[in-house]
C-alpha positions as a Markdown table, in Angstrom:
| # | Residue | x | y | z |
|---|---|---|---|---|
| 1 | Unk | 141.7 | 114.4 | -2.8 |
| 2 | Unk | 142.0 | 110.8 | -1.7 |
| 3 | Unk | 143.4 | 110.1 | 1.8 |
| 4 | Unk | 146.0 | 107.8 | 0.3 |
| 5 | Unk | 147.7 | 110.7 | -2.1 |
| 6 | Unk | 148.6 | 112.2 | 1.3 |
| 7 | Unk | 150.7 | 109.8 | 2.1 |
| 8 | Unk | 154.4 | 109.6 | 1.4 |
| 9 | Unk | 155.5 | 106.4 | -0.7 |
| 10 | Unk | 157.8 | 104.5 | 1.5 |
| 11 | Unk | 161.5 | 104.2 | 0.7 |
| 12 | Unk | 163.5 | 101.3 | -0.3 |
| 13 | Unk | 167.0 | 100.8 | 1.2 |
| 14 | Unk | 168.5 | 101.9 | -2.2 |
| 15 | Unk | 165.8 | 105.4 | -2.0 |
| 16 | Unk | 167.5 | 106.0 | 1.5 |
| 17 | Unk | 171.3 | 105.1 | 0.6 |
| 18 | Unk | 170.9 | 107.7 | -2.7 |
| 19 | Unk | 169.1 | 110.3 | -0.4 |
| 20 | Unk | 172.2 | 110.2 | 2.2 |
| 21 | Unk | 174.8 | 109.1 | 0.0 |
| 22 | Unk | 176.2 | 106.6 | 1.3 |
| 23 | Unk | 176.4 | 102.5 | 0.1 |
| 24 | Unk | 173.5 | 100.3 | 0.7 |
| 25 | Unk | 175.9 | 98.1 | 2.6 |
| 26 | Unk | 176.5 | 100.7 | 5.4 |
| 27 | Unk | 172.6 | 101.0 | 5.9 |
| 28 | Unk | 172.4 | 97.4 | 6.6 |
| 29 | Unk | 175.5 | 98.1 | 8.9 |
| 30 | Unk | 174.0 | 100.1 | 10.8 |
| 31 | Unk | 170.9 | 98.5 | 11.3 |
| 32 | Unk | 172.8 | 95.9 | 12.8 |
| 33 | Unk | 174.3 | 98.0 | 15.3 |
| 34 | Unk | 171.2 | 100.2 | 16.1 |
| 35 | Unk | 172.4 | 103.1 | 14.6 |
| 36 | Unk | 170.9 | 104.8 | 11.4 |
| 37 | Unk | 166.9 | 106.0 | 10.8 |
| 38 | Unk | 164.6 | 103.8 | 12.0 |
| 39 | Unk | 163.1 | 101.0 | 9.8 |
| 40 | Unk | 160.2 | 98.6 | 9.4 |
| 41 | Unk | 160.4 | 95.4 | 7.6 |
| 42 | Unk | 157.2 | 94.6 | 5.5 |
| 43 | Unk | 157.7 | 91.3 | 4.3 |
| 44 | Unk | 161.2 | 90.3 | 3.3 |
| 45 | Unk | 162.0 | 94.0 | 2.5 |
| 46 | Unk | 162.9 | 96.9 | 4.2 |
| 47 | Unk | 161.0 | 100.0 | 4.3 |
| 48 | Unk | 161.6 | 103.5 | 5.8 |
| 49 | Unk | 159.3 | 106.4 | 6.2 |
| 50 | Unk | 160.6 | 109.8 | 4.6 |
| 51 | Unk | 160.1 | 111.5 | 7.7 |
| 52 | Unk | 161.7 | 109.1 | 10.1 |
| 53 | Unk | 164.9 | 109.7 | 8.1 |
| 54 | Unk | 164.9 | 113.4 | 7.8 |
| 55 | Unk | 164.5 | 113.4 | 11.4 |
| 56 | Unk | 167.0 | 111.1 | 11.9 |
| 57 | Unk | 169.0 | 113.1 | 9.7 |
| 58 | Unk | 168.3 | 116.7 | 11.9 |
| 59 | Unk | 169.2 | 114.9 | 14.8 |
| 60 | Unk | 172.7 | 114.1 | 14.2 |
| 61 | Unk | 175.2 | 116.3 | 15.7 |
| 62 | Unk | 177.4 | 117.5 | 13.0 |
| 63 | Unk | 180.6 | 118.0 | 15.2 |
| 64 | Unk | 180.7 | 121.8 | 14.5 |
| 65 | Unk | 181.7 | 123.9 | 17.7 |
């Protein structure tokens, strides 16, 4: 198997904002304000690793006591 099948594709901001469900606005919201997954820029576009937002994601604190 070649090295580069292991490796997740990258996700677009649209990928991430279907994933969470929320509007691609509020990503780039929240980029702004250092909040949200982490992100790379490659180019003009902006890219996020699967992983990075699933742990992101695990980290929140949902509020339930």
């Amino acid at each position: 198997m070649d090295d580069m099948q292991l490796i997740a594709p990258l996700w677009t901001v649209q990928d991430v904002s279907e994933y969470l469900r929320v509007p691609v606005q509020t990503l780039y919201s929240w980029r702004q304000t250092g909040y949200g997954p982490p992100c790379r820029r490659v180019g003009k576009h902006l890219r996020y690793r699967p992983v990075d937002v699933a742990a992101w994601l695990d980290g929140l604190d949902d509020g339930v006591a």
